[in-house]
N, C-alpha and C positions, 0 to 999 in steps of 0.2 A: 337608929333604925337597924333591926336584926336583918341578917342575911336572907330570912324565911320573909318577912316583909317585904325588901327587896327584888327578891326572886318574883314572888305574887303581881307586885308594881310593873316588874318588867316584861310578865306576860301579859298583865293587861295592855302594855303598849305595845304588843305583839298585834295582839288578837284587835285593840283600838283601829292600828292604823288598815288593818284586814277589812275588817266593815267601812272604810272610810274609801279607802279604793274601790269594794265592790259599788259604794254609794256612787261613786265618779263613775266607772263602769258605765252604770245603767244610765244611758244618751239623758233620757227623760227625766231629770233629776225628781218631779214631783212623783213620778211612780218607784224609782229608786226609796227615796222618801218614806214612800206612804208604805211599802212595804216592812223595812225597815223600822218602822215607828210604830207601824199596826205589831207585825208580828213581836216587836217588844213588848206593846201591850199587851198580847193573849197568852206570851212567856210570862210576864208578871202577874195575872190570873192565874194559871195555872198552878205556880208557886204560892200564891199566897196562904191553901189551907194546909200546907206543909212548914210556915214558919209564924211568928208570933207575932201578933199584928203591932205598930208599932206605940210606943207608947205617947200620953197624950201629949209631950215636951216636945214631940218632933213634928205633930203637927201644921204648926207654922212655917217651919222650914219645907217640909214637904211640899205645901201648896205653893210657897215662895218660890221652889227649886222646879218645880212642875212649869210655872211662870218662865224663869229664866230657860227652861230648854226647849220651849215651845220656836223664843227668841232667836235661840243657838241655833235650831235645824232651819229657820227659815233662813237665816244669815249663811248658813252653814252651803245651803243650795244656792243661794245667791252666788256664793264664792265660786261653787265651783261652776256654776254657769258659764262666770266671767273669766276665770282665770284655770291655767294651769294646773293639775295636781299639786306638781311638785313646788311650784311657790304657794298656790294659794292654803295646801296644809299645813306647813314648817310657818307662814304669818300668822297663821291665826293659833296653832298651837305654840308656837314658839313666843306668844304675847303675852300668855297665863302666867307663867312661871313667877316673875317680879311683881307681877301685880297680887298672884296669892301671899306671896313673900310678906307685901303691904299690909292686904286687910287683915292677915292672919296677925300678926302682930297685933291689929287695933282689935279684931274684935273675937279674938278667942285669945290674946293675951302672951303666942307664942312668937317670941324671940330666939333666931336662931342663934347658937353659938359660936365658938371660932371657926371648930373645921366644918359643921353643918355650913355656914352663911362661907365660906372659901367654897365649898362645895355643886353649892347653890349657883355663886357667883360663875363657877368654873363651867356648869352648865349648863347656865343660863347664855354663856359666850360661845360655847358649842352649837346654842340652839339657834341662838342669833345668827351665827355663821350659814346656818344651814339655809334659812329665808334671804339670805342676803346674796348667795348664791344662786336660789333661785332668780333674781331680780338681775344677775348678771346676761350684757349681752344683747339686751334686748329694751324697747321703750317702755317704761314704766306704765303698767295698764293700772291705772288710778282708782278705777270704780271698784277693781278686783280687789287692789290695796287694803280701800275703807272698808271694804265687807270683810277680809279678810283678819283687820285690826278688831272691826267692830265684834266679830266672832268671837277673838281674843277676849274679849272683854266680858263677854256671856260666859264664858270656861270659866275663868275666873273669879265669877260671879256665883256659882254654880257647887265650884268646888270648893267653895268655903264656907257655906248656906248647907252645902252636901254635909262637911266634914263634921257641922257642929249638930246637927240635926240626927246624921246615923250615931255620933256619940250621944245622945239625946234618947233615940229610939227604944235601947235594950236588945236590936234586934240587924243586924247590917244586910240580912237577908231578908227579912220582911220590910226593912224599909227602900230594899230596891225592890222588891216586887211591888210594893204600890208606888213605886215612883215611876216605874216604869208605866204600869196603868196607868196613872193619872197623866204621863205627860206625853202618852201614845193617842190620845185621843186624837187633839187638836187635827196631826197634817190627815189624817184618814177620814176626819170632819171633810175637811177643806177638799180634799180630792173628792169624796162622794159628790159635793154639792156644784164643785168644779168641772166635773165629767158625767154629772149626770146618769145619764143610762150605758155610760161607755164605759164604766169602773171596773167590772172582770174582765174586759176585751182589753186592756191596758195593760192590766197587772199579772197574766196567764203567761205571757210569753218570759216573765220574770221572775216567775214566784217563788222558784226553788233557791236561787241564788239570793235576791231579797230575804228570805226567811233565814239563810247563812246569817246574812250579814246581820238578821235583828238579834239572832241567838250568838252572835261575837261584838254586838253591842253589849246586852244584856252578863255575858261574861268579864268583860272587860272591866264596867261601869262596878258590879258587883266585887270584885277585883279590887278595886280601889277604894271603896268604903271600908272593906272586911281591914285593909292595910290603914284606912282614917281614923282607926279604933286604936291604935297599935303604934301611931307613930305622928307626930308633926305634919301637920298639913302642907308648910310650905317644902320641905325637901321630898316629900311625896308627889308633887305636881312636879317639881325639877326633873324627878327619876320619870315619872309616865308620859312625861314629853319625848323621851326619847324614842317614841313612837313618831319621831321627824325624822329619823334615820332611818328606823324601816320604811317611813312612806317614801322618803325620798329616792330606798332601792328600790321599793314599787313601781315609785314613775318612771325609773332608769327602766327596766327590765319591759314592763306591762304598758307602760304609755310612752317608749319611746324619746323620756326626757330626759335632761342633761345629770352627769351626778358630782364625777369632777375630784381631784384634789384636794381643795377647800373641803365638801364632804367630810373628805375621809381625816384630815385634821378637825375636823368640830366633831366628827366622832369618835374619835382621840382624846378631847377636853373632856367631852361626854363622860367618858370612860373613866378618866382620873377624879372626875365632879363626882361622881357617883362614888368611887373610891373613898375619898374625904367624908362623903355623909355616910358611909359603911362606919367610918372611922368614928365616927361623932357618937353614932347610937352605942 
């Protein structure tokens, strides 16, 4: 992984964990949501007669990955329904990591090497630390747990479908513009049919901060492809997780939640993990 890589990866988990706060933010998680996921989709219109539509090979993946994040944001509000910022983002991003590690292996054929899979490992223990912190102190709220694991697992799913598919494409900007469309649909479906005739009395008192957060989805997400073209999938999802660290000083500062020691060693690991896969590429 180049340094230029790198650097791209780590704003996206800048700007990642930015819309994910403003998503907790908004009380209302469905109008949080729906703004979020609509204005991603009218970002991805917009963009589309500006890049090259994608080619037929990504197709399948598109529609696949459209699927899986439809999954993601409904788990995604669930989580933060039930749980905490601060644990329930570090569980469900802190769960991707190993698992992309997995598939990536099986089914795009990529192996990491010594200092990438130390690097991985280093963390992936960082990341670990960070949810496990969260979890300190307090009675394990269970339901938040499984949504938040179960999250994990949509990411996961997501960014390997994602990674094989914009290589696939020809195009890492036309294929988040139309991924973004196609999987903006869904919660802005649901909310119309959910709220009825009350759908701009809802989403007026939020709209400006919502539209932030779709156009710091939309950057993030774009972010991360443009860097799946360029580099291994699994040490690319190790380094964007570290958007558990910024969320974590999000919920210390903006919600009030713990951040601690532990912290600031797992982002320490973080730091040298990330080191080693510099090392590798």
């Amino acid at each position: 992984m180049t340094p230029a890589v790198a650097a791209a990866v780590l704003l996206a988990a800048v700007t990642h964990a930015c819309w994910n706060a403003i998503a907790h933010r908004i009380t209302d998680k469905l109008v949080g949501f729906t703004l979020i996921a609509g204005g991603g989709m009218l970002i991805g219109v917009a963009v589309m007669p500006f890049a090259a539509v994608p080619a037929a090979a990504a197709w399948p993946y598109l529609l696949v990955s459209a699927l899986i994040h439809v999954a993601y944001f409904a788990l995604l509000m669930r989580s933060f329904r039930l749980g905490d910022f601060g644990q329930a983002y570090p569980i469900a991003r802190g769960t991707a990591p190993l698992v992309v590690t997995l598939l990536a292996a099986v089914f795009a054929h990529e192996v990491p090497d010594g200092w990438a899979a130390a690097g991985i490992a280093l963390s992936c223990a960082g990341l670990t630390g960070v949810a496990l912190w969260g979890l300190r102190g307090s009675r394990p709220n269970w339901p938040a747990i499984v949504a938040a694991l179960a999250t994990g697992l949509t990411i996961a799913g997501y960014t390997v479908v994602d990674g094989l598919g914009v290589r696939a494409s020809g195009s890492s900007l036309g294929y988040i513009a139309w991924l973004m469309a196609m999987e903006g649909v869904a919660v802005p479906a649901y909310a119309l049919w959910h709220w009825r005739g009350e759908t701009l009395a809802l989403l007026r008192p939020f709209a400006s901060v919502g539209l932030l957060g779709a156009a710091l989805s939309f950057t993030a997400y774009a972010l991360v492809l443009w860097a799946q073209t360029r580099a291994e999938l699994a040490p690319i999802a190790a380094l964007r997780e570290s958007s558990i660290i910024v969320g974590a000083a999000i919920g210390a500062v903006f919600f009030k939640e713990r951040f601690g020691a532990p912290r600031i060693a797992a982002a320490m690991l973080l730091v040298c993990g990330i080191g080693l896969m510099l090392r590798a590429g």
